[in-house]
LOTIFI-21372 format. One record per residue (C-alpha): chain; x, y, z; residue number from 1. Coordinates in nm, 4 decimals, always signed. Last residue first. Example, Ala and Ser with C-alpha at 12.3 -4.5 7.8 and 13.67 -1.06 7.14 Angstrom:
BEGIN
{chain->A&xx->+1.3670&yy->-0.1060&zz->+0.7140&n->2}
{chain->A&xx->+1.2300&yy->-0.4500&zz->+0.7800&n->1}
END
This chain:
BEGIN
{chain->A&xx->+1.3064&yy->-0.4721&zz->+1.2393&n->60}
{chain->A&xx->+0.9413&yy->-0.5220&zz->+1.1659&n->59}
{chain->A&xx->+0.6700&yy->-0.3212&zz->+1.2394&n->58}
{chain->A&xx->+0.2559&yy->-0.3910&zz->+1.1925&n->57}
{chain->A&xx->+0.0713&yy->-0.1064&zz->+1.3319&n->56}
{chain->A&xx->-0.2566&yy->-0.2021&zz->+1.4958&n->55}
{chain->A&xx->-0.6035&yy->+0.0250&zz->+1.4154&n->54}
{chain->A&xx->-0.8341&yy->-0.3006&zz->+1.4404&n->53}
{chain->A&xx->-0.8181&yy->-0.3396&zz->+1.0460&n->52}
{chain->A&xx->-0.4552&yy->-0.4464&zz->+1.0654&n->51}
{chain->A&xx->-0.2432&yy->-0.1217&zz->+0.9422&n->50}
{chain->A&xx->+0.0662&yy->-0.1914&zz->+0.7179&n->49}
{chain->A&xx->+0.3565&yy->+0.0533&zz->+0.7449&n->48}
{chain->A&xx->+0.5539&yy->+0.0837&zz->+0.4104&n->47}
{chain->A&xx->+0.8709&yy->+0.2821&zz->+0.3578&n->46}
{chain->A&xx->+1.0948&yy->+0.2383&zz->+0.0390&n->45}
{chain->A&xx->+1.4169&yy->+0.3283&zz->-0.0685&n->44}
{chain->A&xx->+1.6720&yy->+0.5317&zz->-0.2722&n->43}
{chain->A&xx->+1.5173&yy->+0.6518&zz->-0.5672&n->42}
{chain->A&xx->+1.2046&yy->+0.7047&zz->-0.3082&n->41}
{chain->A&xx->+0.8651&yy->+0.4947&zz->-0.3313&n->40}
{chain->A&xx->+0.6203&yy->+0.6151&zz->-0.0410&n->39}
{chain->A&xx->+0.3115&yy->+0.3802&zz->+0.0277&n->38}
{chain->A&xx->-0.0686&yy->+0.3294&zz->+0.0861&n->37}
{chain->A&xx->-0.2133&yy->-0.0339&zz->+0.0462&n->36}
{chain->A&xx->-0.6194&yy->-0.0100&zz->+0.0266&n->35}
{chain->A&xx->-0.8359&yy->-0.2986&zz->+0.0292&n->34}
{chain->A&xx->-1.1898&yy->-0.3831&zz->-0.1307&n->33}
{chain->A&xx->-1.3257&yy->-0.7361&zz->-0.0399&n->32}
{chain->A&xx->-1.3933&yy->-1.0298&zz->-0.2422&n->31}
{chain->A&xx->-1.2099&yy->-1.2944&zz->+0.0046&n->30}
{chain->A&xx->-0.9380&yy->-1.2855&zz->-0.2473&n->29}
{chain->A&xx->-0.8707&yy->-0.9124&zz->-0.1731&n->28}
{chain->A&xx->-0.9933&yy->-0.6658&zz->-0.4360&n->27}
{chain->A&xx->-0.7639&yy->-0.3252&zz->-0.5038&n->26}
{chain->A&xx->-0.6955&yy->+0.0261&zz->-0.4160&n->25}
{chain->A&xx->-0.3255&yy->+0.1545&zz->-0.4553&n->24}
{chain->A&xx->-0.2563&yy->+0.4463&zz->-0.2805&n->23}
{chain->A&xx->+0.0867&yy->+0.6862&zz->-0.3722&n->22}
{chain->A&xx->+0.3381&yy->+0.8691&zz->-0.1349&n->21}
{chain->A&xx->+0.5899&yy->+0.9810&zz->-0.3856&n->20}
{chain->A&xx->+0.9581&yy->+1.0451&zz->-0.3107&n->19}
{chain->A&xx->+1.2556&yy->+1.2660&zz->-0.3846&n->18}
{chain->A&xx->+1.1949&yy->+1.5339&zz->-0.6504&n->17}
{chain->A&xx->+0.8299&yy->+1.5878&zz->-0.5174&n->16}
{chain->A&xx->+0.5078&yy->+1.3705&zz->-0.5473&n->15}
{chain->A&xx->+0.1855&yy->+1.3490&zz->-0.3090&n->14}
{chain->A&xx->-0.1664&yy->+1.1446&zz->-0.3262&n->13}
{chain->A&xx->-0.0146&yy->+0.9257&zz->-0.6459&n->12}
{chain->A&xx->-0.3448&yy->+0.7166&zz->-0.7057&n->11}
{chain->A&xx->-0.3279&yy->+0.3624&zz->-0.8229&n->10}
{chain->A&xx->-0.6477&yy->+0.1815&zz->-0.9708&n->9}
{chain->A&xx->-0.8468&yy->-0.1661&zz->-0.8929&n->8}
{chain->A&xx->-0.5422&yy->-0.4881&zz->-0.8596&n->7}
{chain->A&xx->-0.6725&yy->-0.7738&zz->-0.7953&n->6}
{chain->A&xx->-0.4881&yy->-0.9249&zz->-0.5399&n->5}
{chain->A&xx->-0.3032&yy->-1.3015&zz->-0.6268&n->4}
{chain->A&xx->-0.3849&yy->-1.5850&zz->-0.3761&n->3}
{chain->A&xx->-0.1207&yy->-1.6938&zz->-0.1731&n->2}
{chain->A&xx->+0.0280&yy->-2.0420&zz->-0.2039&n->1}
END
């Protein structure tokens, strides 16, 4: 089972009538700080994770 994050603060970087692009900062279970940046729409949502060697993780 996966550990739960700890969850730090939430920052909307950009909002319009469509979509925000917000950060969430919070405490992996290995103690260290993360960041998970992401755009919520009323329609649907877009999320590319980055490993911490500069990869893009995509899935089809």
């Amino acid at each position: 089972m996966l550990k739960k994050l700890e969850h730090i603060n939430r920052e909307i970087v950009l909002s319009n009538n469509w979509w925000q692009y917000a950060k969430d900062i919070y405490i992996m279970p290995n103690g260290e700080r993360g960041e998970y940046h992401y755009v919520h729409s009323k329609g649907s949502t877009f999320v590319i994770p980055i490993t911490n060697d500069k990869h893009y993780i995509m899935r089809r």
